[in-house]
C-alpha positions in Angstrom: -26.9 -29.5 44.8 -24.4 -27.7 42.6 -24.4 -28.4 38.5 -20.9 -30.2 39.0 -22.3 -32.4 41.3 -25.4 -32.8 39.1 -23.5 -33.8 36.1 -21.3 -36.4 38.5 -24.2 -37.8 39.4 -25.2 -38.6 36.3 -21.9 -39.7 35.7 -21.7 -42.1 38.4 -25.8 -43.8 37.6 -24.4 -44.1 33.5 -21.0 -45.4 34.3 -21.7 -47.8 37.2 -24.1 -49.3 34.7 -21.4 -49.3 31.7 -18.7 -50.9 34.0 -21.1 -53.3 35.4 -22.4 -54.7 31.9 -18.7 -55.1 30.8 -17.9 -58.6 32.4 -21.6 -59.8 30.9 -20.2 -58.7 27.5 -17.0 -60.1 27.8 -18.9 -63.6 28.4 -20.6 -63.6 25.4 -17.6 -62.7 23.3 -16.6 -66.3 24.1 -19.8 -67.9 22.8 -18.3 -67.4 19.5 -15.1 -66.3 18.2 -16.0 -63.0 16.1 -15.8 -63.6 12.1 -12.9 -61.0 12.0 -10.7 -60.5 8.1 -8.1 -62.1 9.4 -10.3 -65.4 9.1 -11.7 -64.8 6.3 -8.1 -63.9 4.4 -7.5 -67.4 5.3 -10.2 -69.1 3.9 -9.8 -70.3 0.3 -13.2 -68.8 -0.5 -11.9 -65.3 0.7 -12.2 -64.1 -3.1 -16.0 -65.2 -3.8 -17.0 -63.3 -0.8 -17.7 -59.7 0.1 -14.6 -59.1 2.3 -12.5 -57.8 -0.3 -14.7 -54.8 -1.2 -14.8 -54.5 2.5 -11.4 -54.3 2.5 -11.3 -51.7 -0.3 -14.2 -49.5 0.7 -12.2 -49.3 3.9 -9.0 -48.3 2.4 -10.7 -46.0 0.8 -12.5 -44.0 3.8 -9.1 -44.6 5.5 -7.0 -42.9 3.0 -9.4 -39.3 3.1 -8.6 -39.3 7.3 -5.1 -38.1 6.7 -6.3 -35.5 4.5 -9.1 -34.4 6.6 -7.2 -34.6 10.1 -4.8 -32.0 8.6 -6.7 -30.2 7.0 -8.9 -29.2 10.4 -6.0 -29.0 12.9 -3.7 -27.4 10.7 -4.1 -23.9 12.9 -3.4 -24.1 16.7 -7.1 -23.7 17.9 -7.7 -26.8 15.7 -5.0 -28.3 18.1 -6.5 -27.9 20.9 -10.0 -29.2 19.7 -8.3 -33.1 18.5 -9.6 -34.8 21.8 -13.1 -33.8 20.2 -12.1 -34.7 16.9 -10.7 -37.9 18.1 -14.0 -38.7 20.0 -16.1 -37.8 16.8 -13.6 -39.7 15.0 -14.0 -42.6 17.0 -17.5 -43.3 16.7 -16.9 -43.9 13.0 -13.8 -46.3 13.7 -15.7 -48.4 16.3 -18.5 -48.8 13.2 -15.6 -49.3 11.2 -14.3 -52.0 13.4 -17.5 -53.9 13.6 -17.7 -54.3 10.2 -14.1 -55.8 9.9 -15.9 -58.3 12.7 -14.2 -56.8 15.9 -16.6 -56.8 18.9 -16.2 -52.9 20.5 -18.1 -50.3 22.4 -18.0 -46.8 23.5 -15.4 -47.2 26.5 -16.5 -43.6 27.6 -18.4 -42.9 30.9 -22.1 -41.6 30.0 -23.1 -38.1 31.1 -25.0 -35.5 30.7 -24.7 -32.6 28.1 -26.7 -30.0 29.1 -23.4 -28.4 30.1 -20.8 -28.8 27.2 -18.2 -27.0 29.3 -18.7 -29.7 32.2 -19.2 -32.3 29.4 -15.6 -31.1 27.6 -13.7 -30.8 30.8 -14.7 -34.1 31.9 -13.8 -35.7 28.6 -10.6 -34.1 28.3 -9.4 -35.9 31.6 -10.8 -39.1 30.6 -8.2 -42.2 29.3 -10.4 -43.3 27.0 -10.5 -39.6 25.3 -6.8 -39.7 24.7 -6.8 -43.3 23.1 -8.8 -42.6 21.0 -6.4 -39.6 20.1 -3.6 -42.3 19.7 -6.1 -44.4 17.7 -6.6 -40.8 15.0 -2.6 -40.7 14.6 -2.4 -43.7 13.6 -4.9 -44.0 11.1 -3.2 -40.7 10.0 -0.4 -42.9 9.3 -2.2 -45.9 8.1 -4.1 -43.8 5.9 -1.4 -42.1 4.1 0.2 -46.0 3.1 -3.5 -46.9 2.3 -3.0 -44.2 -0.3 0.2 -44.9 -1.2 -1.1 -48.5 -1.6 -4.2 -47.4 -4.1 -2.8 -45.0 -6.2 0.5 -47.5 -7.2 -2.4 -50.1 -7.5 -4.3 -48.7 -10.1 -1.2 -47.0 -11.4 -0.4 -50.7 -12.6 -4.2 -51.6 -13.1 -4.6 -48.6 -15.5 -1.2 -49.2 -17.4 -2.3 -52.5 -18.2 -5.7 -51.7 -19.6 -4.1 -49.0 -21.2 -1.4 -51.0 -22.8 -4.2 -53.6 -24.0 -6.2 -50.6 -25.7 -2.9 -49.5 -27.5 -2.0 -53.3 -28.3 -5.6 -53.7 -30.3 -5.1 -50.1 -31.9 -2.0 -51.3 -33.5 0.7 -50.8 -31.4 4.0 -52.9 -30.7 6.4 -53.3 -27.7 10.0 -55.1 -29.2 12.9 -55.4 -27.4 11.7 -54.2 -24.4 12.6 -55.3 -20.9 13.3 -54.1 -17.3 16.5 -52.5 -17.6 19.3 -51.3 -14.5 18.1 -47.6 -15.5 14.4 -48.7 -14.8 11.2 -49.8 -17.4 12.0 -49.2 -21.2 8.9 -49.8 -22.8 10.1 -48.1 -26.2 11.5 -49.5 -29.1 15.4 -49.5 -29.1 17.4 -50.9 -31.6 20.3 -54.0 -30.6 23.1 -51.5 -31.9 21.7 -49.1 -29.5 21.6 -50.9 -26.5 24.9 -52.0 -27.2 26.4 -48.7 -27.2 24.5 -47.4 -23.8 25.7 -48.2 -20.6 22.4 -50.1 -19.5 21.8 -53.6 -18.2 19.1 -56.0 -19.3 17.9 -57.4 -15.9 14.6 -59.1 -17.2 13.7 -59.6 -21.1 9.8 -59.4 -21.8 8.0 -60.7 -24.6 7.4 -58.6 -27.8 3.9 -57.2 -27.8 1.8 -56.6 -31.0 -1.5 -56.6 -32.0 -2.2 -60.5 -31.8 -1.1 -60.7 -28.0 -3.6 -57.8 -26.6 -4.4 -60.6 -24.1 -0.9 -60.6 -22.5 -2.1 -57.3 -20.5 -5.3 -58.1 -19.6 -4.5 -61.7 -18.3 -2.0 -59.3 -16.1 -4.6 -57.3 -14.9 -6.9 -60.3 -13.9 -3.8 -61.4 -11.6 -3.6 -58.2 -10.3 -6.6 -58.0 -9.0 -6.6 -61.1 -7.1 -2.9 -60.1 -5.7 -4.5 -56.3 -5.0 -7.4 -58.1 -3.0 -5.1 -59.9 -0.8 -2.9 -57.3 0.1 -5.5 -54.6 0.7 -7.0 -57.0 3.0 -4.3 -57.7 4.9 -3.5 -53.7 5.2 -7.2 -53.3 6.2 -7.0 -56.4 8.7 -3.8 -54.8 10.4 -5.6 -51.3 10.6 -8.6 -52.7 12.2 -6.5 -55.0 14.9 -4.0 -52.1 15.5 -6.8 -49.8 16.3 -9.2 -52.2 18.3 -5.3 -52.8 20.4 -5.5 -49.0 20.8 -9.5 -48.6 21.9 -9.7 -51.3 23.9 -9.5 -50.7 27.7 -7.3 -51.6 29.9 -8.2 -53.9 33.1 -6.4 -51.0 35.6 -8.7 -48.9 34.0 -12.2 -51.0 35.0 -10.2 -51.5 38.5 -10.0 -47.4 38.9 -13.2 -46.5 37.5 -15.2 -49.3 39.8 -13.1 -47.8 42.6 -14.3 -44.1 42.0 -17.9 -45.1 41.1 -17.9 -46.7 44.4 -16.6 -44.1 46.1 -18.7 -41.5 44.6 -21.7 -43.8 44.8 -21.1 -44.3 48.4 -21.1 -40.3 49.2 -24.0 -40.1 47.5 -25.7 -42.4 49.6 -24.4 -40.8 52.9 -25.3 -37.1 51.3 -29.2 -38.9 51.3 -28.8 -40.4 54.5 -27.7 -36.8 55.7 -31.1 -35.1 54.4 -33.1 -37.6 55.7 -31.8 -37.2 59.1 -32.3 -33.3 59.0 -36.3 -34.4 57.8 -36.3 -36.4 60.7 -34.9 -33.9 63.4 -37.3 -31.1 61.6 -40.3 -33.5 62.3 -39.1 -34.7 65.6 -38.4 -31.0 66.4 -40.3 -28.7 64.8 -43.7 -30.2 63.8 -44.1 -33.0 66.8 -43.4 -30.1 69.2 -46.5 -27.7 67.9 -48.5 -30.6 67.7 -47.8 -31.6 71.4 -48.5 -27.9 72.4 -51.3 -28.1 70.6 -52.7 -31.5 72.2 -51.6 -29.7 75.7 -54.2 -26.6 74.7 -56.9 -28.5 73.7 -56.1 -30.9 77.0 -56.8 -27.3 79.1 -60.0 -26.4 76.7 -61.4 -29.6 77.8 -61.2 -29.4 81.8 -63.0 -25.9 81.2 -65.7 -27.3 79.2 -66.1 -29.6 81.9 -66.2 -27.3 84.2 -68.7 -25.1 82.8 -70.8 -28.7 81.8 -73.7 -27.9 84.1 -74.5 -24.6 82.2 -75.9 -25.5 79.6 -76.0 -27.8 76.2 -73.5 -25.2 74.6 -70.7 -26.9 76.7 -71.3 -30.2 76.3 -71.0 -29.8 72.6 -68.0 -27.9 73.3 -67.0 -30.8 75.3 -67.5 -33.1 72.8 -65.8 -31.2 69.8 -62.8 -30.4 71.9 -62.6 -34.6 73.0 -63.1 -35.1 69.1 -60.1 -33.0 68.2 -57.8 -34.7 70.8 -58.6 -37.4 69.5 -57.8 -37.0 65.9 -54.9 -35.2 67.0 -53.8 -37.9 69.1 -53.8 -40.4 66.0 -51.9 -37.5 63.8 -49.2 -38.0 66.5 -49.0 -41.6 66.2 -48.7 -41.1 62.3 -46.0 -38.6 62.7 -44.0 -40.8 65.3 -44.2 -43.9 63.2 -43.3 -41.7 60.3 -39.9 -40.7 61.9 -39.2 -43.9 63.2 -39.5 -45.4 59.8 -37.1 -42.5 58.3 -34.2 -43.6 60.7 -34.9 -44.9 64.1 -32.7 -43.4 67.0 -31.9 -46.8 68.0 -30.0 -48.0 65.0 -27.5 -45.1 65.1 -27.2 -46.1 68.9 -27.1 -50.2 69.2 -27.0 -51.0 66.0 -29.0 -53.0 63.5 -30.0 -56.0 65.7 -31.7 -53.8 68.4 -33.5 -51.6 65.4 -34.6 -54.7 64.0 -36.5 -55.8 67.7 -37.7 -52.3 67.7 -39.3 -53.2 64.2 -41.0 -56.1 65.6 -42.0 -55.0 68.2 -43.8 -51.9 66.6 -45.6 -54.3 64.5 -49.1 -55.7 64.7 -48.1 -59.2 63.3 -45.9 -61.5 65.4 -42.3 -60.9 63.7 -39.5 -63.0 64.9 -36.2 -61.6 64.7 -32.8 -64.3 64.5 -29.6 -62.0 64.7 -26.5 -63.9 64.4 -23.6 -60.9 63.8 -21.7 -60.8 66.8 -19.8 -56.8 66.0 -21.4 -53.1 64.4 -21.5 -53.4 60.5 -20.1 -50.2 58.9 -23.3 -47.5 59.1 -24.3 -47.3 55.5 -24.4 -51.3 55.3 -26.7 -50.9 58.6 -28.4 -48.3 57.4 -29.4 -50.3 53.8 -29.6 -53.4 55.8 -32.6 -51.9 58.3 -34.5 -50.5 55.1 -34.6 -53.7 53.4 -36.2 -55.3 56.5 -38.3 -52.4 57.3 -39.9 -52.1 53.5 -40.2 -56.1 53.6 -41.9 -56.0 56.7 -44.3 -53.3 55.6 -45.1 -55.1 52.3 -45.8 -58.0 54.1 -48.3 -56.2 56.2 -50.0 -54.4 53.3 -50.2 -56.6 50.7 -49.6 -60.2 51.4 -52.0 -61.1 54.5 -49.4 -62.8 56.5 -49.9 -64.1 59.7 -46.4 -64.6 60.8 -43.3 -62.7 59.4 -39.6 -63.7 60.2 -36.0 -61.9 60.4 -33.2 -63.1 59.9 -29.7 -61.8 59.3 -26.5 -63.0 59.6 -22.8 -62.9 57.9 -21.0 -65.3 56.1 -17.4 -65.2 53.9 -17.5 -61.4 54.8 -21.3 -60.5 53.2 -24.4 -59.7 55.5 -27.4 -61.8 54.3 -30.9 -60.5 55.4 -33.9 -62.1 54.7 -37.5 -61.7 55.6 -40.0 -64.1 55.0 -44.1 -64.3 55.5 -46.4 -66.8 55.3 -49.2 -64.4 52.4 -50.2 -65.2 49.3 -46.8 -64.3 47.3 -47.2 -62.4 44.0 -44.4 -59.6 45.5 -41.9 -58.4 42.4 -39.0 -56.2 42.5 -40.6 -54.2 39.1 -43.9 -53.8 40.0 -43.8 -50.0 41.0 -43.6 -51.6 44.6 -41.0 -50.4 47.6 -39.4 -52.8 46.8 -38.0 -51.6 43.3 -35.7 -48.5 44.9 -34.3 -50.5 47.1 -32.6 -52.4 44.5 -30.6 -50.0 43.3 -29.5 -48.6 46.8 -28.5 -52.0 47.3 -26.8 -52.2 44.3 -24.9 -48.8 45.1 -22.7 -50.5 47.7 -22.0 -54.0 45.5 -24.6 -55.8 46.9 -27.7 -57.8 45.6 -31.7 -58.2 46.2 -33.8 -60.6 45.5 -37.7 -61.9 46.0 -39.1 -65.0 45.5 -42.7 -65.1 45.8 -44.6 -67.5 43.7 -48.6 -66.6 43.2 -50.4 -68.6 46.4 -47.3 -68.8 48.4 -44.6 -68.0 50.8 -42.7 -64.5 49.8 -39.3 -64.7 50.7 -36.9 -61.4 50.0 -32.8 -62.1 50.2 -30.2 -59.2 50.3 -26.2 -60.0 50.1 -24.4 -57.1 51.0 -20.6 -57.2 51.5 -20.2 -56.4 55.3 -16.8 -54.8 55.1 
């Protein structure tokens, strides 16, 4: 197995359990709506809590990603390396995110990175890879208006403090107002403004020394107005990029198609090696022990014949009967060994004649009900027959039974195998048994296993498998 094959494998056993946890998480999202800022702006407590400086620590950290973004792609290998930027990018913005109370997780597939190349390529064809590159350009843009926003915000905070120190130092403001030319905030006499060309829009209050307080009761109302509206620009950042990250449901649909697909060539790839084991042992190491058995066979009628000579050739006799003997039993072993890797009679007529094969092979009385009147596709067959087989061998081993039954049969387009034994129980899917791998090579083609087998009594072990 190549390294591109290796790295899809690990592709395919991270992702098919990302993609399978995703419904689960999408459940629990509905146990209780997530406390985003958009609820909290609307609650009349918003100002006594935290979110605010949320809100503002978030500008903040927004309005250095324009900067920064530039400032590393501004040369055209820097170009090429923004799908990595975005992806390092988004793992702060999905922290970010949570914090504003969105609920979002790393949409990309896992894999291994003992080969960056592999590791880049792969990510550069990946959808998620290039939202989050949609998800950087716009906080490009959001961040330069966060900027904007802050420095015009304390622009006005600092010109009111300001104007309050110079207020208490002595200083006046007469006559001023908002004129058509802009701010005058300079004396100017009424003869003055009668000669120039500019309109009074808005007359303000003369300011001296006695009302210092005018400014700072306008930057206490700032600050209130400033919380709002950098929460509300913090709010719309967060929702625009969680719209942006989130995944699509075409995009579950196409992923689950390939990891099934990919899954499912993985599968036949095993079930190809462990049909070459089988003919190698049927083949190669069955055939020298049969010659072997045949040599020793002839050894034996010599000794035999030579058995009046002397003691010498009886315990030749007896050595060589010893050795057949032992070799007889290896045979056995290696015939049920090869059987149990894939029995010749499943690939030839199918799953209900290698499940009466099974029972009849087996010590304890097994009965067999097979109600599936056509061939089920060979992988399902295949998974189907190892299910059985490892149940029946548990059962054997472990559980003391005196009677085991089969039964398998399809209903709404899913093959349901069960075997069941009358032992003591105590049989888990986690216990380092057999039974553990077969869950996940279950699992590989959408289907299910499960055991029940209290302490003291009957075990009972249930696959669902879709049959299509």
């Amino acid at each position: 197995m190549n390294m591109t094959q290796t790295l899809s494998s690990d592709v395919d056993a991270a992702g098919a359990a990302s993609v399978a946890q995703t419904g689960a998480r999408r459940l629990d999202s509905w146990e209780e709506p997530p406390t985003t800022l958009w609820r909290q702006l609307r609650s009349p407590l918003f100002l006594l809590t935290k979110a605010p400086w949320i809100a503002l620590l978030h500008l903040v950290i927004l309005s250095v990603v324009p900067g920064v973004a530039v400032a590393i792609t501004s040369t055209i290998v820097g170009i090429l390396f923004l799908p990595l930027l975005a992806i390092g990018y988004a793992v702060f913005e999905r922290w970010r995110l949570t914090q504003l109370g969105y609920s979002t997780r790393d949409n990309h597939v896992a894999m291994n990175r003992n080969n960056l190349w592999e590791w880049a390529k792969f990510r550069y064809q990946e959808t998620a890879t290039w939202r989050e590159v949609g998800a950087l350009l716009v906080a490009i843009i959001l961040g330069s208006v966060a900027g904007l926003v802050l420095t015009f915000e304390i622009i006005l905070f600092v010109l009111a403090i300001g104007t309050m120190i110079w207020l208490i130092n002595g200083g006046t403001l007469t006559s001023w107002g908002i004129y058509s030319n802009g701010l005058e905030s300079w004396q100017i006499t009424q003869a003055e403004f009668a000669r120039s060309n500019e309109k009074l829009l808005l007359a303000l209050p003369d300011l001296h020394q006695g009302t210092w307080w005018i400014p700072l009761l306008a930057a206490l109302v700032m600050l209130p107005i400033f919380a709002y509206i950098n929460g509300i620009l913090a709010a719309a950042s967060g929702s625009l990029s969680h719209v942006i990250l989130q995944p699509r449901p075409e995009e579950y649909e196409k992923q689950l198609a390939r990891l099934s697909a990919s899954r499912s060539t993985i599968v036949d790839s095993f079930e190809s090696e462990r049909r070459r084991i089988e003919r190698d042992l049927h083949d190669g190491v069955q055939q020298e022990l049969v010659n072997i058995n045949l040599r020793l066979g002839l050894a034996e009628m010599e000794a035999k014949r030579l058995g009046q000579e002397g003691a010498n050739a009886t315990l030749i006799q007896e050595q060589v009967a010893g050795a057949r003997e032992q070799l007889a039993h290896a045979l056995e072993t290696l015939r049920n060994t090869v059987r149990g890797i894939y029995p010749a009679v499943l690939e030839t007529h199918g799953l209900g004649a290698a499940l009466e094969e099974l029972s009849r092979n087996t010590l304890t009385p097994v009965y067999v009900s097979y109600l599936v009147n056509e061939r089920l596709a060979p992988e399902v067959e295949r998974t189907a027959y190892y299910v059985a087989s490892e149940g029946v061998a548990n059962a054997l081993k472990h559980s003391g039974a005196h009677e085991i039954k089969l039964e398998a049969y399809t209903a709404r387009s899913m093959l349901v195998l069960t075997v069941e034994d009358n032992g003591t129980g105590g049989a888990s899917l986690a216990g380092g048994s057999g039974l553990a791998g077969l869950t996940e090579r279950v699992a590989a083609l959408g289907g299910q296993l499960t055991v029940f087998s209290p302490a003291g009594g009957p075990t009972r072990l249930r696959m669902e498998l879709p049959s299509l």
